[in-house]
N, C-alpha and C positions, 0 to 999 in steps of 0.2 A: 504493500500500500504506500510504501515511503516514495517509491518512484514513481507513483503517480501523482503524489500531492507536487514535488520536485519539479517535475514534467509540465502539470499545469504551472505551478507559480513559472516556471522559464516561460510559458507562452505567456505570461498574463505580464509577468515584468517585462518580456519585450513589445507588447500592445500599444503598450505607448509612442514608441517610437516609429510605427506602422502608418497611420491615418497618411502619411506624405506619399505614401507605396501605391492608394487607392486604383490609380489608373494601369497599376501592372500587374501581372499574374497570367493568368492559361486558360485555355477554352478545355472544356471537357463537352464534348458532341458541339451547342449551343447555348450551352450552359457557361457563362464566364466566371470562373473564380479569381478574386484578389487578393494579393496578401493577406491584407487586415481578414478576408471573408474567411480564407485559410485559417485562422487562429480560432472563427467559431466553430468552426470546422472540426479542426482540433478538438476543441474540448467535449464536443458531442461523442465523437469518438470514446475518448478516454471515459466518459461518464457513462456508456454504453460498457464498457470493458469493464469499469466497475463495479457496475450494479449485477452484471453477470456475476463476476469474483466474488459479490456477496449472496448470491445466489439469489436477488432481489429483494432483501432484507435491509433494509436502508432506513435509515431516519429522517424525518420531515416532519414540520411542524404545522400548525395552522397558517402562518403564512405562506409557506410553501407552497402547500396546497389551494390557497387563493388563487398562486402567483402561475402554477400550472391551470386551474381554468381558465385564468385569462388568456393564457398564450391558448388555450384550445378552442377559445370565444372568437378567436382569430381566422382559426381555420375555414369559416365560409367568407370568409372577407379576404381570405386567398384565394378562393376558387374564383368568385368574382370577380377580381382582378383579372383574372387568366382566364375566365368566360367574355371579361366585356373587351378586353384586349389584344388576348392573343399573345402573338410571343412578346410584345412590348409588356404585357401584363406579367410577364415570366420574374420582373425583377420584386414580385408581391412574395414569391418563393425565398428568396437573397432574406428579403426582409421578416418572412415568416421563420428560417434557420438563424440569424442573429437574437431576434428576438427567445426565441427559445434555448439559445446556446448560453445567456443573459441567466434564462431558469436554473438551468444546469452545471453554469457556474454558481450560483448561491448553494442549488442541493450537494454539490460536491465539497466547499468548505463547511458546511453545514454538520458534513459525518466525516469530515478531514480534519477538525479542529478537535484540537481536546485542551486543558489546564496548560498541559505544559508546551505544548508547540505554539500558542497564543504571538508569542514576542517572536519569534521566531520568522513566523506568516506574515505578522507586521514587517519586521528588519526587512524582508524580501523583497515587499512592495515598493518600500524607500528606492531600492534600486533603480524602480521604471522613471524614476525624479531625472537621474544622471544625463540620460540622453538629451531631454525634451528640454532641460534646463541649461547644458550645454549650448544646444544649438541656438535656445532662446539669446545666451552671452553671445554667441558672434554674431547674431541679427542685428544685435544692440551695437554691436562694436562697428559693426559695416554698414549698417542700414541697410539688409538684406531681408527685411520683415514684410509683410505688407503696408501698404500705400496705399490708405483709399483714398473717396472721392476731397475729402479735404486738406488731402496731404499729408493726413498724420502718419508717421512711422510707429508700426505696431507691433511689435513679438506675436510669435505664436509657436515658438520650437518646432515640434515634429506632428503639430494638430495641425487639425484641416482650417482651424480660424482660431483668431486671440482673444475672442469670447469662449473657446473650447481649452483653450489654455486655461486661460482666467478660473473656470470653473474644475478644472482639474487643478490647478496652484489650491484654491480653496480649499479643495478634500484635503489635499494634502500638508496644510496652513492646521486644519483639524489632527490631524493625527500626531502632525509634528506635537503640538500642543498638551497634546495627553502625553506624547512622550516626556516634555519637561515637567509637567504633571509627577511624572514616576519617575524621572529619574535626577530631574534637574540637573543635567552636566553640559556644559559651554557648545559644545559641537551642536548639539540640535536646539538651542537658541540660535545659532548663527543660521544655521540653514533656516529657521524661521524668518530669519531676517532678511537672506536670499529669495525665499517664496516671496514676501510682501513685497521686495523690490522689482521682482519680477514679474507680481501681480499688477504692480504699478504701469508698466510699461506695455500691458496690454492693452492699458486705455479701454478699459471692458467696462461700462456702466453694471451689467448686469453682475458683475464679478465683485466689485463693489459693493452692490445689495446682500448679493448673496453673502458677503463674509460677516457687514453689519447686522446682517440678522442673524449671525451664528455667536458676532460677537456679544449680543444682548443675552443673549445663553450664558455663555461661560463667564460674564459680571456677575449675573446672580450666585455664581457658585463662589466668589473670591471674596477674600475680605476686604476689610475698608483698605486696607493700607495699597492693598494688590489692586483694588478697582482703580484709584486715582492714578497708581501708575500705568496699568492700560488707560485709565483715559486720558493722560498727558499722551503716551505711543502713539493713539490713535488721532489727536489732534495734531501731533506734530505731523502725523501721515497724511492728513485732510489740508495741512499748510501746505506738504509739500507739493500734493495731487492738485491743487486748487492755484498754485502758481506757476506751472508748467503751464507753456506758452500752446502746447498741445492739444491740454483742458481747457484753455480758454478758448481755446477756437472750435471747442465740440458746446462748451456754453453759448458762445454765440452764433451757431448754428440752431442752438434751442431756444431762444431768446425770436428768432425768426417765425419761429412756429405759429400759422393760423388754422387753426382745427376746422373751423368753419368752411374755408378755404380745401384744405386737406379733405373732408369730406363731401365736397359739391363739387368740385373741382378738380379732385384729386391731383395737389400739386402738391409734389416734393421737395421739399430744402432738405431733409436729413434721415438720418435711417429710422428714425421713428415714424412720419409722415410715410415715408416709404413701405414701413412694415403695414399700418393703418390702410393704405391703398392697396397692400397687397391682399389683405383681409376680407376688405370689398369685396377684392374679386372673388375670392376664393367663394365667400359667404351667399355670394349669385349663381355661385355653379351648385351652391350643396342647396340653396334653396328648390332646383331642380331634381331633387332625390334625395329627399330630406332625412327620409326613415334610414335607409340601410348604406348610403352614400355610393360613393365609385368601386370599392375594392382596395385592399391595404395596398399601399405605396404606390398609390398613382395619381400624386399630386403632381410629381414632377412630368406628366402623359399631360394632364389637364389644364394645369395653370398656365391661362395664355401669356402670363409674364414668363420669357427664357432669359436662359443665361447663352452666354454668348456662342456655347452650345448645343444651344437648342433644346435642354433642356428647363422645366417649368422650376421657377422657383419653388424651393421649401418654404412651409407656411409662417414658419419665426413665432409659431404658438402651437404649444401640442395638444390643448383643444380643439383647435380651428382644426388641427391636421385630420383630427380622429373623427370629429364631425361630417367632414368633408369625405373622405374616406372609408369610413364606420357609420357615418350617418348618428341619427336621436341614437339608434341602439347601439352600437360598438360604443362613441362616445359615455353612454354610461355604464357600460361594462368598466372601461378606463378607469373613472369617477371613483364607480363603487372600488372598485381593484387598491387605488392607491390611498384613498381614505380607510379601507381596512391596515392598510401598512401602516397608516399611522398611528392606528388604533391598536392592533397587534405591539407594536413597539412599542407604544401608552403604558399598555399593561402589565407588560415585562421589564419596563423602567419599574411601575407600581410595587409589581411584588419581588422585587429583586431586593437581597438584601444583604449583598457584600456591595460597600461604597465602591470601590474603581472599577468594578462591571456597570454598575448601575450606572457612572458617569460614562462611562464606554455607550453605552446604550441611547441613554440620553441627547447625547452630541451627534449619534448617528440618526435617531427620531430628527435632530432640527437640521442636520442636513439635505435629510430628506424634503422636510416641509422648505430649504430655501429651495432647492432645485423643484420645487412643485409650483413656488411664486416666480421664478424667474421664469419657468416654462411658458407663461402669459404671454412672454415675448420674446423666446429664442426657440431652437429645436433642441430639447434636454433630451427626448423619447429616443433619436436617432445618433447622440453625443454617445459614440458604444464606448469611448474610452473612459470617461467618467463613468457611466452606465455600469460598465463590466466590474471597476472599483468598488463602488458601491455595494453591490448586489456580493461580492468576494468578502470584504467586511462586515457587512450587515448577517451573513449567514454566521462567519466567522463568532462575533461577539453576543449572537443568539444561541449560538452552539454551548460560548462557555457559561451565558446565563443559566441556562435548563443543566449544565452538568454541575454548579453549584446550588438549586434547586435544594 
């Protein structure tokens, strides 16, 4: 069993540094597989190889078993896809095996974790930091990052965007965090300070959210003394972000903004007006098939906005996406699905009663609820590298809650 926990952590710590690969990989008949696709690939494998080795005797929890009908509430919202499209619809497939590979990485550290491998599974993870955060330093050094429409220079390491960054720096802003939690030694204060700086330079509004609402968590857990010096940190952080010549040109970008305008008119000054129009659209197509929508992942078939590709923009909200796609009913499969996750984890924060599991839990509960408010207005559902992190930890520190039980 040890080399398959091993095996997976190698595919799951090099994940990160894959999203840049997307466009390369192998045809199998018609079927395109890509790197990154390769990885969920992988792990289905191994999780099939497992469950056999245990002669299908495997543990899962209540949420597990949420997290499996949802992926299987899916299954006619594949077929539809590949009934109303055809082989353009085939990419509903891609997206039906990530999604599921997502399952089966939570069910595999779920019965892969125990007491003592805990630190261990974390220390691993740290690794997938190296690359992404490398490549992020010589973006910064060269200005070899993205350059949108207003110029700004953006990191993004080895993700497909610096909002994908951002939200990955986050998780890992958390974990570092409990690591000085438990161990307080200098090295992972530094790298905390490295993530923040590096969070900085993604110029991610939504990554910004996402940490202040993690950070309003981890205040109520600190004493006085401890709260005022994260809150001098976080001020001096808001100086610094708020004087960069950067931010001020994404402020007055939004200072621009006529919603009135934006909605009758649909005109663009910035990525948020732009998101807003994109919604429009979307929300005119799904009012034509409102109940059951198009079929999973084929917004990018649908949305007459393309990228320069030719293919449809993503919806930058993964309600709209699931509406659209799922229609009334998928969309509250979704709903119900992730609202039990919060309420599952609720519970097990509730009756857990060793403190650093319970804080383990906890931090992973408001993780989840920010990546639930930032999804309003990014794509978090189809973000597989955060995604797969998450879903690796959250089975991980539900595992060691129910074995101290």
């Amino acid at each position: 069993m040890s080399i398959l926990l091993y095996l997976t952590l190698f595919l799951i710590a090099v994940r990160s540094s894959l999203d840049i690969f997307t466009n390369k990989g192998f045809h199998i008949s018609w079927f395109f597989i890509n790197i990154p696709s390769a990885i969920s690939i992988s792990i289905i494998v191994i999780a099939i190889i497992y469950i056999i080795f245990k002669n299908g005797k495997i543990s899962i929890n209540g949420l597990g078993r949420a997290f499996f009908l949802w992926i299987v509430s899916m299954i006619p919202f594949t077929v539809m896809s590949i009934y109303n499209f055809s082989y353009n619809g085939l990419n509903s497939l891609r997206e039906f095996i990530r999604l599921f590979s997502l399952f089966l990485a939570f069910l595999l550290f779920y019965n892969f974790t125990t007491k003592y491998n805990l630190v261990k599974i974390l220390n691993c993870l740290f690794i997938s930091l190296i690359v992404p955060s490398v490549v992020a330093i010589y973006q910064l050094i060269t200005k070899t990052g993205m350059i949108d429409k207003t110029e700004i220079h953006r990191i993004y390491g080895t993700m497909s965007h610096p909002n994908t960054f951002a939200f990955f720096l986050v998780f890992f802003v958390v974990l570092t965090y409990l690591k000085i939690r438990e161990e307080k030694s200098i090295p992972w204060v530094l790298l905390l300070l490295l993530e923040f700086f590096l969070l900085i330079q993604t110029f991610s509004l939504a990554g910004y959210i996402m940490l202040i609402i993690i950070v309003f968590y981890f205040l109520s857990k600190l004493t006085a003394k401890q709260k005022i010096a994260v809150i001098i940190l976080l001020f001096l952080l808001l100086c610094i972000v708020f004087n960069l010549p950067q931010f001020q040109t994404r402020l007055d970008r939004i200072k621009m903004i006529d919603i009135k305008k934006t909605l009758v008119e649909k005109e663009v000054v910035d990525s948020f007006t732009w998101r807003i129009c994109n919604w429009l659209n979307l929300l005119s197509l799904w009012s034509k098939k409102p109940l059951t929508g198009y079929g999973l992942n084929t917004i990018s078939i649908i949305n007459p906005w393309k990228t320069e590709y030719g293919i449809g923009y993503a919806a930058h909200n993964d309600y709209i996406n699931y509406l659209v796609e799922t229609g009334l009913l998928g969309v509250l499969f979704y709903v119900i699905f992730i609202s039990y996750v919060c309420f599952f984890i609720y519970k097990e924060c509730s009756i857990c009663m060793n403190k650093k599991v319970k804080e383990l839990l906890c931090s992973i509960l408001f993780v989840f609820m920010a990546l639930q408010f930032v999804s309003f207005f990014h794509n978090i559902i189809t973000a597989t590298t955060v995604q797969l992190y998450f879903w690796v930890v959250c089975g991980s520190f539900l595992k060691v809650s129910k074995l101290l039980q």
